[in-house]
C-alpha positions in Angstrom: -105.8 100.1 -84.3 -102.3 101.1 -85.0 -103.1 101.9 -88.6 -106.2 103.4 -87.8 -103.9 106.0 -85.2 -100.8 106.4 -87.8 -102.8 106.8 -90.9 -105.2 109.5 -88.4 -102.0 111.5 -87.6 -100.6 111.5 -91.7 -103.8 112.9 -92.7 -103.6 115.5 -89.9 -99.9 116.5 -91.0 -100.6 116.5 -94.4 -104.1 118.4 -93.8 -102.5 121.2 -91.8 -99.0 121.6 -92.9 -100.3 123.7 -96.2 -101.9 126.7 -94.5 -98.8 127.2 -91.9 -97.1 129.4 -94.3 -95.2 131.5 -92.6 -95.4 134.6 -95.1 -97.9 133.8 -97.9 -96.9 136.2 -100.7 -100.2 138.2 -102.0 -100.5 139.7 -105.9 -101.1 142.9 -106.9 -101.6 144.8 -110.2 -99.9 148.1 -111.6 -101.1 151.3 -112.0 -103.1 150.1 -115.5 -104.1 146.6 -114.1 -102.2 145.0 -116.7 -99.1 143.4 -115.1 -99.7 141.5 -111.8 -96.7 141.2 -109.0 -96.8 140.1 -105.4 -95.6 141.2 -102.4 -94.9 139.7 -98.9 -97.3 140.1 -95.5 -95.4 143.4 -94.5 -96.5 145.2 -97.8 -93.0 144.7 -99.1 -92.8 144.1 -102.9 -91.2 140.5 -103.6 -91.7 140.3 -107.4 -92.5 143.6 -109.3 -95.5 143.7 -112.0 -94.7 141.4 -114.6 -96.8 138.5 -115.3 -100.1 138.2 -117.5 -101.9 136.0 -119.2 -101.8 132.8 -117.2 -101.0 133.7 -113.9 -104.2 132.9 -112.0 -102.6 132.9 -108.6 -103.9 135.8 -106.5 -101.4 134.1 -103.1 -98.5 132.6 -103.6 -97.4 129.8 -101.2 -94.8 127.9 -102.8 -94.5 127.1 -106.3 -96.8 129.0 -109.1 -97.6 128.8 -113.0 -97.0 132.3 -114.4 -96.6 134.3 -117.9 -94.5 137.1 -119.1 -94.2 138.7 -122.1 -90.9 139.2 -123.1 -89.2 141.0 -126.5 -92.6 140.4 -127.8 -92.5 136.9 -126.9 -95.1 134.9 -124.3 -93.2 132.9 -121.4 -94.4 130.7 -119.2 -92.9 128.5 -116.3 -93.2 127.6 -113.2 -91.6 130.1 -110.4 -90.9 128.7 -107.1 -90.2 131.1 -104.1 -86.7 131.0 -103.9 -86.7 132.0 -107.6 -86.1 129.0 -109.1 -87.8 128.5 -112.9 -89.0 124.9 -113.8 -90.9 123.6 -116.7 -90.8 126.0 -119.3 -93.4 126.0 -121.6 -95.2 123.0 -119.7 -98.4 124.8 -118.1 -100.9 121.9 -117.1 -103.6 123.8 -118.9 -107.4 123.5 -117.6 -110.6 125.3 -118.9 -108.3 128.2 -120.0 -106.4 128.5 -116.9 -103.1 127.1 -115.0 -102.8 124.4 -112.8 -103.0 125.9 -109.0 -100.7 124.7 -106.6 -102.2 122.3 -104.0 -100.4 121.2 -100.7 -97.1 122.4 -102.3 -97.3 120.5 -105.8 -98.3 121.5 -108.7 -99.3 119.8 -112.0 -97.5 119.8 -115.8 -97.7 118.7 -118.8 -95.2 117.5 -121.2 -95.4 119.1 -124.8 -94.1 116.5 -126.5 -95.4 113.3 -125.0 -98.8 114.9 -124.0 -98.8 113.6 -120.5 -98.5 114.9 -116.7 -96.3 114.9 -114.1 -96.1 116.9 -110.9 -93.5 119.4 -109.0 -92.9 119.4 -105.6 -92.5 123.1 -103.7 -88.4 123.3 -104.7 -89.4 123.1 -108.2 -88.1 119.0 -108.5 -90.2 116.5 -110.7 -91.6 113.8 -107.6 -94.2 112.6 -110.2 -92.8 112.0 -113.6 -95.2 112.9 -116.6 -96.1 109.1 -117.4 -99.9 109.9 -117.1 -103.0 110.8 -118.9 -103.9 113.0 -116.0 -103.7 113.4 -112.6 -105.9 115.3 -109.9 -104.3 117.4 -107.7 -102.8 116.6 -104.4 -105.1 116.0 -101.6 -104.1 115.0 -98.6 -101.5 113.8 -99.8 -102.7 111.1 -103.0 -103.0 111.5 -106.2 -105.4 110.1 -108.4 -103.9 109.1 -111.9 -105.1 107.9 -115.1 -103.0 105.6 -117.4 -103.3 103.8 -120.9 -106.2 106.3 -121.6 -107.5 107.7 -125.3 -108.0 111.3 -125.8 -110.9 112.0 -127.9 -111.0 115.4 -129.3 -114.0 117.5 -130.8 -112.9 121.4 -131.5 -111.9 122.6 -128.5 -113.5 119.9 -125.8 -112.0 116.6 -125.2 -112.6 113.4 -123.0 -110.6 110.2 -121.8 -111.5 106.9 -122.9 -110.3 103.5 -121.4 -107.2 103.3 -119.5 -107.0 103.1 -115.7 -107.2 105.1 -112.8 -104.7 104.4 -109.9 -104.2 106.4 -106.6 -100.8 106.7 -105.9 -98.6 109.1 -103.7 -96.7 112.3 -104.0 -93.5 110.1 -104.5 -95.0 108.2 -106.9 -95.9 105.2 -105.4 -99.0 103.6 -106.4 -101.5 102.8 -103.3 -104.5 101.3 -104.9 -104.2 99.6 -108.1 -107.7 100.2 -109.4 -109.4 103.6 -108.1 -112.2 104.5 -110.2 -112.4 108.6 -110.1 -114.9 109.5 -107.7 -115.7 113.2 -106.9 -117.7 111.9 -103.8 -114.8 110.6 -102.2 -113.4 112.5 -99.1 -109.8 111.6 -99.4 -108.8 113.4 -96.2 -111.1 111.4 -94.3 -108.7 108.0 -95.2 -108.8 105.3 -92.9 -106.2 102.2 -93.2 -106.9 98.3 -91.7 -106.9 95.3 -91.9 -110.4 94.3 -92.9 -112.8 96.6 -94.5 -115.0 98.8 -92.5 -118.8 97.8 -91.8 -119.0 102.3 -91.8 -122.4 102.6 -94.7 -120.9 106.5 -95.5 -117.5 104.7 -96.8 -116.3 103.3 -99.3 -113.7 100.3 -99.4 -110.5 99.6 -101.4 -108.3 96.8 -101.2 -104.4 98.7 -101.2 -101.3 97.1 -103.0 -100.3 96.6 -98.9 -102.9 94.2 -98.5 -104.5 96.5 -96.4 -108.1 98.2 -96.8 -108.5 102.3 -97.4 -111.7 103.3 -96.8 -113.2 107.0 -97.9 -116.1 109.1 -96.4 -118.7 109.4 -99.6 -119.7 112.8 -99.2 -123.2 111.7 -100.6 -124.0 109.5 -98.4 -122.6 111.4 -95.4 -124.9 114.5 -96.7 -128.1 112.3 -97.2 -127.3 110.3 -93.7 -127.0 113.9 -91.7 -130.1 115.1 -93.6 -132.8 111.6 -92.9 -131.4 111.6 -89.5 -130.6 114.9 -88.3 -131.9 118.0 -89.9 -135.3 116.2 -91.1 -136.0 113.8 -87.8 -136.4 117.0 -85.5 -137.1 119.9 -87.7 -137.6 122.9 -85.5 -136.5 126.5 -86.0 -133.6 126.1 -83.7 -132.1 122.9 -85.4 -132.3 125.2 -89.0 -130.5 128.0 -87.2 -128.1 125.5 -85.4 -127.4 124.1 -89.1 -127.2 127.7 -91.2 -124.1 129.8 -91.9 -124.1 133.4 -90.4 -126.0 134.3 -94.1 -128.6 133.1 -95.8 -128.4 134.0 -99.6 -131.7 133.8 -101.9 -133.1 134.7 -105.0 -135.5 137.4 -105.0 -137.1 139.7 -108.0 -136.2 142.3 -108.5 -133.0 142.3 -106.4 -131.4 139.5 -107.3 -129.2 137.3 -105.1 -129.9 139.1 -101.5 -127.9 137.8 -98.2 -129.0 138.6 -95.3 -128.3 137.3 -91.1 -129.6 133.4 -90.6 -131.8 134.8 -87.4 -134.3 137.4 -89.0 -134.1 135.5 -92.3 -135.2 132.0 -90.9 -137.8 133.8 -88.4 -139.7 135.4 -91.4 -139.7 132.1 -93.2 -139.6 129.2 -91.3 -142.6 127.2 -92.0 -142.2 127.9 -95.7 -138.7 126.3 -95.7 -140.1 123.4 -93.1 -142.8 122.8 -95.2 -141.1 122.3 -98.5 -137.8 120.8 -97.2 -140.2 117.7 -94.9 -141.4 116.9 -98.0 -138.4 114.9 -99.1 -139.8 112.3 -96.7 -142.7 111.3 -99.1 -141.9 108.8 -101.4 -144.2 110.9 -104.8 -141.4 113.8 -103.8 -139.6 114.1 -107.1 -135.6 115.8 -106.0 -132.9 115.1 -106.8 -129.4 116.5 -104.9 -126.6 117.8 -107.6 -122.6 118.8 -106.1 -121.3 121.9 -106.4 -118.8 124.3 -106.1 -118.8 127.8 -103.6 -119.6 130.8 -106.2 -116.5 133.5 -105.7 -118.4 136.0 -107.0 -121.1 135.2 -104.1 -119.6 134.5 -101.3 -116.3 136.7 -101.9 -116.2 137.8 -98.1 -113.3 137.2 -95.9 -115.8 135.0 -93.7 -115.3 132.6 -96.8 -111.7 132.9 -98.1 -110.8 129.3 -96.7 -113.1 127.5 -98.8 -111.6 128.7 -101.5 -107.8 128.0 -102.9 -105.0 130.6 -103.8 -106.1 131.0 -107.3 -109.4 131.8 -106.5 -111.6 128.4 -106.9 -113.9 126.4 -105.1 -112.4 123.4 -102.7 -114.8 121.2 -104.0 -112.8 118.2 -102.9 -113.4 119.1 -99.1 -115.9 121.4 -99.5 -118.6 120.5 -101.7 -121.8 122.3 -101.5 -124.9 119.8 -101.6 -128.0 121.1 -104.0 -131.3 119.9 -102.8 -133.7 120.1 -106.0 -137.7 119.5 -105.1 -139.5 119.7 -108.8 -143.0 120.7 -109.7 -145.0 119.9 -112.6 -147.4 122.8 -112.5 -149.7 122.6 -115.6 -147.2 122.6 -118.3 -144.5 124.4 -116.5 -141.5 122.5 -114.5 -140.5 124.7 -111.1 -138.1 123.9 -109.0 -136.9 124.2 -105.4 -133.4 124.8 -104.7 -131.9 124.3 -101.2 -128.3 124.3 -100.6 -125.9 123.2 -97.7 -122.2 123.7 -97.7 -120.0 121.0 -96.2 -118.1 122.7 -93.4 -115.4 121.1 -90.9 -118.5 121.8 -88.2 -120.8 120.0 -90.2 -123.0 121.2 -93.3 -124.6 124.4 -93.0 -127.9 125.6 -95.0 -126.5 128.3 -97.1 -128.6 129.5 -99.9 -132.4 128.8 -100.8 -134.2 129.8 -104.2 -137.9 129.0 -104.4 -140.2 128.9 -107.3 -142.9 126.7 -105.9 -144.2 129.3 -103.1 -142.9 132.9 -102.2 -139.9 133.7 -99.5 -140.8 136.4 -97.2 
């Protein structure tokens, strides 16, 4: 019980200390929208327009990648806040853009070895670039791949062999085999003795002897749906379960939000209908993970499931796609209903059907 309470109250620290910022910078562009800058909560300019090119970051917390062009040449480091320049030249580089901070760290990559390492907030090295690759911070860990092949084609690449570890932000390894697992919660870590009997968790023996256990959000999501949202399907329970705005597909409009209430009135038995039947056995679905769309759901009522260079927190909050398929003659349609993990719980969010007709 004692690691269960002390392991509880780390997560907490670690889970709330990030958003406490006491003056989160935000960018802005110049007159051309060509050079990006930021300035401070009080409107007050902090770093005039200068940076291109790399610098994703539309808030600035602590410690960010940026570029500048300078006598015709293309610089990039990392800037903390107090204006301190780190790893020159070392932008951990990710489908065309830079490494965002996360929890105060931030990610880079050596150019002559290859491999990654991580800042801390003051711009010091805690995680020295002896691996492959490393996720970003959550809640604290790190999960890190070692001993790994890169195999190129053009542009693309992938990993082979090696071995995944989770480890720390000081660099000390917690479990020495941790296969990567986008399903795993890591915020939801629980520390004992023995492992737990909990079916929505995973178990991992530590270096400590001890036993983490994870949340997988699969299982959590298909748990909540069987017993909750399917056992008792009335209108209520849907509205109880929906964010403020559903968003669905409709021709010719497009992508069309409008308020749970009048939306789930005007189509409840359709939705009922086609949702209960993921209780027959002959239903053919299957349930993908996603990110939140920015261009979507760009609305303030969103903005914390999202971090400050824009992207989806996948790794807390996934969105769960529910996908009924049809075989209707020789066409395939399909069903989409999704539900965005939430800290109250998932919530239906968006619905596209091709098998019937919304309302």
């Amino acid at each position: 019980m004692r690691n269960l309470i002390l392991i509880y109250l780390l997560t907490l620290t670690s889970f709330t200390l990030p958003g406490q910022s006491k003056d989160t910078w935000t960018s802005f562009w110049n007159k051309d929208t060509t050079l990006m800058g930021f300035k401070d909560k009080n409107g007050m300019v902090k770093i005039g327009p200068k940076f291109k090119g790399f610098t994703i970051a539309n808030k600035f917390d602590d410690i960010i990648a940026v570029t500048e062009e300078i006598n015709e040449n293309w610089n990039s480091y990392y800037l903390t806040k107090t204006g301190r320049i780190v790893g020159k030249d070392s932008l951990h580089i990710f489908d065309n853009g830079a490494d965002c901070e996360s929890e105060g760290y931030i990610r880079f990559r050596d150019g002559k070895t290859d491999k990654v390492g991580m800042f801390n907030r003051n711009g010091d090295i805690v995680v020295p670039a002896d691996y492959n690759d490393l996720t970003r911070v959550r809640n604290g860990m790190i999960i890190a791949l070692k001993g790994a092949e890169k195999k190129q084609w053009g542009e693309h690449f992938s990993w082979k062999g090696g071995k995944e570890i989770l480890i720390d932000t000081n660099n000390k390894i917690l479990i020495d085999n941790f296969k990567y697992d986008n399903n795993l919660n890591l915020f939801s870590v629980l520390i004992s003795s023995h492992p737990t009997t909990d079916t929505i968790r995973q178990n991992f023996k530590g270096v400590n002897e001890q036993y983490y256990s994870f949340i997988d959000f699969d299982k959590e999501f298909r748990s909540w749906l069987k017993s909750s949202l399917l056992r008792n399907f009335t209108k209520n329970s849907l509205l109880e379960c929906a964010c403020k705005e559903i968003t669905f597909w409709k021709e010719p409009n497009g992508w069309t939000s409008e308020a749970k209430s009048t939306f789930i009135d005007r189509n409840f038995e359709l939705i009922r209908t086609k949702l209960l039947e993921l209780n027959s056995k002959a239903c053919d679905y299957s349930i993908f993970d996603e990110g939140l769309n920015p261009y979507i759901y760009g609305s303030d009522e969103y903005k914390e499931y999202f971090n400050n260079c824009g992207e989806s927190k996948d790794w807390l909050y996934p969105i769960k796609n529910i996908v009924i398929s049809y075989k209707d003659n020789k066409d395939l349609l399909q069903n989409h209903f999704e539900f965005l993990r939430t800290d109250s719980g998932y919530k239906f969010i968006s619905i596209t059907i091709r098998k019937g007709a919304l309302k």
